[in-house]
N, C-alpha and C positions, 0 to 999 in steps of 0.2 A: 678867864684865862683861856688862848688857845693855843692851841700845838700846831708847831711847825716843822716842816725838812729844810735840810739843804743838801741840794742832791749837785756833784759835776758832771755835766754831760755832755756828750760828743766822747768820754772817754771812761776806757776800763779802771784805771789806776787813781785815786783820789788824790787831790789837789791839781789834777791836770783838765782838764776842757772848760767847759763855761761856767759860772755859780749860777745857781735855781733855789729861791725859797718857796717851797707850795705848804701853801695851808690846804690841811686835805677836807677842812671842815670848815669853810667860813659865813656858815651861815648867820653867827650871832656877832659878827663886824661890822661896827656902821659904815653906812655908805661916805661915809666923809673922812674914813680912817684909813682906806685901801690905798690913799693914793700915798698919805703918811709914811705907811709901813712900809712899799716900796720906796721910800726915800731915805727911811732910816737905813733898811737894809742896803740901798746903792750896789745892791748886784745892775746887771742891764734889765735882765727881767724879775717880776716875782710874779706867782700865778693865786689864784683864790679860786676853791674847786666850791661849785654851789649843784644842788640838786639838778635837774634839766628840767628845760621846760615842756620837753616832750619825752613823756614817761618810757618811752621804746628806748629813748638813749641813755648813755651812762652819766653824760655830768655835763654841767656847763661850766667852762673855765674862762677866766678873765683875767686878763696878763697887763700889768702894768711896766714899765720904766720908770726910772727915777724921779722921771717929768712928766710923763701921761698913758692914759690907757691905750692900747694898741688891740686892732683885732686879729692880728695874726702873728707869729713868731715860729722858730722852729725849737730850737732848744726848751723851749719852756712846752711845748707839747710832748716833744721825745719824755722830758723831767717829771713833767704830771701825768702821764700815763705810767711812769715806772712807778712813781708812787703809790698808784691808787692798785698795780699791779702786784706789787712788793710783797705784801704778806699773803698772798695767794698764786694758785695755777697760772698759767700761760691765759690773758686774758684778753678777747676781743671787745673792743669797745668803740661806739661814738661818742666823741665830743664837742660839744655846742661850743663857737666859740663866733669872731666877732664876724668872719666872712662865712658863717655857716655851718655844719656838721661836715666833721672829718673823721671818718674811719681811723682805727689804731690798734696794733697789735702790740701787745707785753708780756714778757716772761716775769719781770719785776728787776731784771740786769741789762736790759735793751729792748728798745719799742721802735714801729716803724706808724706811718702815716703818710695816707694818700689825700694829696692836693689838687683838685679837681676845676676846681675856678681857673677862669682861664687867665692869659697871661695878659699884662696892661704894659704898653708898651707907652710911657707919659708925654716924652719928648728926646731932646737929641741933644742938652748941655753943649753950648761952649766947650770944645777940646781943651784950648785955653785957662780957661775958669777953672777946670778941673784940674789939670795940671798942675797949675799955684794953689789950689785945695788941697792936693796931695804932694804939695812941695816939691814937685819936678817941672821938668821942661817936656814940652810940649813932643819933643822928640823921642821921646822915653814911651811915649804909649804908644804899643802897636794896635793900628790900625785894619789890619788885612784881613780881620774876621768880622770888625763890627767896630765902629768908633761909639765913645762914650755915650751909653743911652740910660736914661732913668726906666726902670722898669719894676712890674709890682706882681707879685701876686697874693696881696693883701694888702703888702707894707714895699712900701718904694725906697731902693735903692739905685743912687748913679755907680753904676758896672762898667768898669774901666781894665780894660788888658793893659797891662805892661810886657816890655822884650823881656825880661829875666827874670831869677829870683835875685839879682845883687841891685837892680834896679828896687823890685821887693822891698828888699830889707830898707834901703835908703828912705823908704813914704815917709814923711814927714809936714804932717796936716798943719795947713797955713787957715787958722780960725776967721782971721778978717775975712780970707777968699771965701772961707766956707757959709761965713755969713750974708757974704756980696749972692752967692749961688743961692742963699736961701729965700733970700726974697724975691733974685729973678725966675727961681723956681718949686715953690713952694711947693711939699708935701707932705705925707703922716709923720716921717720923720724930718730933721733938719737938714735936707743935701747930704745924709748918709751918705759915704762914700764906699763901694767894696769894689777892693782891686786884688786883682789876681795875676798868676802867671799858668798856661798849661801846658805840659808835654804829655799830647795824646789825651789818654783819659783820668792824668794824674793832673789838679790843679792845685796849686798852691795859695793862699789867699788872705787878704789882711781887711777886715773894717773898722772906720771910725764914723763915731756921731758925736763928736766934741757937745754938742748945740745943746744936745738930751742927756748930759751927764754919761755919755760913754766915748771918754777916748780912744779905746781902743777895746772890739770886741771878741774873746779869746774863740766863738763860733757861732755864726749868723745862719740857722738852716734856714733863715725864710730869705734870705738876698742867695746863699747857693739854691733854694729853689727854683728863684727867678733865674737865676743864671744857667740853670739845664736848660731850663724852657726855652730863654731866650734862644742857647746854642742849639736844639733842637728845633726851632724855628728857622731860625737861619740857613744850617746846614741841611735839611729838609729829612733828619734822619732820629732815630733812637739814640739818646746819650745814657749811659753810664758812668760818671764819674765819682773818682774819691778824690773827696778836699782836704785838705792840710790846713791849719788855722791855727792860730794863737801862737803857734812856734817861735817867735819875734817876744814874746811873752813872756814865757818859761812856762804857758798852759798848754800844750798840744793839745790840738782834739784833731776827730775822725770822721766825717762824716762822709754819708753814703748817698746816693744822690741820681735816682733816675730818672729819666723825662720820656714818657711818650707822648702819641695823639691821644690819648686817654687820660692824661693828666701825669704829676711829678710825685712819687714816693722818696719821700729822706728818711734814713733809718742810721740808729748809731745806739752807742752805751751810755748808761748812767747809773752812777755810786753814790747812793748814801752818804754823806760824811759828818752830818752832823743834826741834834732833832733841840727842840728847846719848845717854849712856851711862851707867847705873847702876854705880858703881865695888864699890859694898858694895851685899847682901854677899856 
């Protein structure tokens, strides 16, 4: 039998930001059960905390989706660092995970995390393709800061602005198209799609990866990582933004979101709300 959390995160309030199950101990889980347990569970992510392999650090984590291991995520770092933080002091810590050690700070009520790997810029999607992926017209995405780019810094998402938030609310993912984008643009995920809207340094924002068992993700800090990056790339300057997410949902989350030439820090909250015990296998 092992013990597990389920922590929301990106938000203070329970039942509101993204689901996280971390096992804080999954040493004695077979290697053939990890991918299982996040498919029974069907959050987007679940994480498995095992020893490090470099005794200097705190743990290595391993973060699954419904459909496969991923080496990088944001909510599910914010999630297992509050966990491992939770029943003690304000705690610094590195995490081994798939693109490497990542610094982390926790009080056990919110953790932040410096992302240092640099940004991967994939290709330039079809405006088009993307459009009927997210069930608009081609005229609906603004253009004037950056037309649709696949971008990574771990895990690749197509980052798409739209003019508004009434545009926003309308996204309505077309699976066929998503699946057309996915084999002419293959990556760790299937043609994720994250679209936003921003006034200044307030951006609004929605993802879907139909393809991986998530239709719709209530907070994606590793695609707003990419998206400081990228806008700090482009605009040749420092961003600070706060994202809005899952609101389209009834899950708001919060996320905090900086980018320099020194890399992207995302910081936000996470709640407890629920612990149980893996019976199998």
């Amino acid at each position: 039998m092992t013990p597990y959390y389920v922590y929301d995160v990106f938000t203070k309030e329970p039942f509101g930001g993204n689901q996280l199950a971390v096992f804080p101990d999954a040493t004695k889980l077979p290697e053939n059960a990890l991918q299982k347990i996040a498919q029974e569970f069907n959050f987007s992510e679940t994480t498995f905390v095992f020893p490090p392999e470099n005794q200097s650090h705190t743990a290595k984590v391993r973060i699954f989706t419904p459909t496969m291991e991923i080496p990088f995520a944001g909510h599910p770092i914010i999630g297992t660092a509050c966990a491992i933080a939770d029943e003690g002091p304000s705690t610094n810590m590195t995490l081994e995970l798939g693109v490497g050690p990542l610094t982390c700070v926790s009080d056990g009520q919110s953790a932040s995390f410096d992302a240092k790997q640099p940004l991967e810029i994939l290709c330039e999607p079809d405006p088009a393709l993307v459009a009927e992926a997210l069930g608009l017209e081609t005229n609906q995405i603004h253009f004037q800061v950056h037309p649709p780019v696949m971008a990574s810094l771990g895990l690749a998402f197509t980052i798409a602005e739209v003019k508004s938030r009434d545009i926003l609310s309308k996204v309505a993912p077309d699976v066929t198209a998503i699946k057309k984008g996915n084999k002419l643009y293959p990556s760790g995920l299937d043609f994720a799609q994250f679209v936003y809207v921003r006034d200044g340094n307030t951006i609004y924002a929605r993802m879907f990866a139909p393809l991986d068992n998530i239709p719709e993700d209530p907070a994606t800090g590793s695609a707003c990582a990419a998206t400081a990056a990228l806008l700090s790339r482009i605009e040749g300057r420092d961003q600070a933004l706060t994202i809005h997410q899952g609101v389209e949902m009834g899950r708001p989350s919060l996320i905090s979101v900086t980018a320099t030439k020194q890399g992207v820090t995302v910081s936000g909250h996470a709640r407890r709300v629920m612990q149980g015990t893996l019976l199998h296998p």
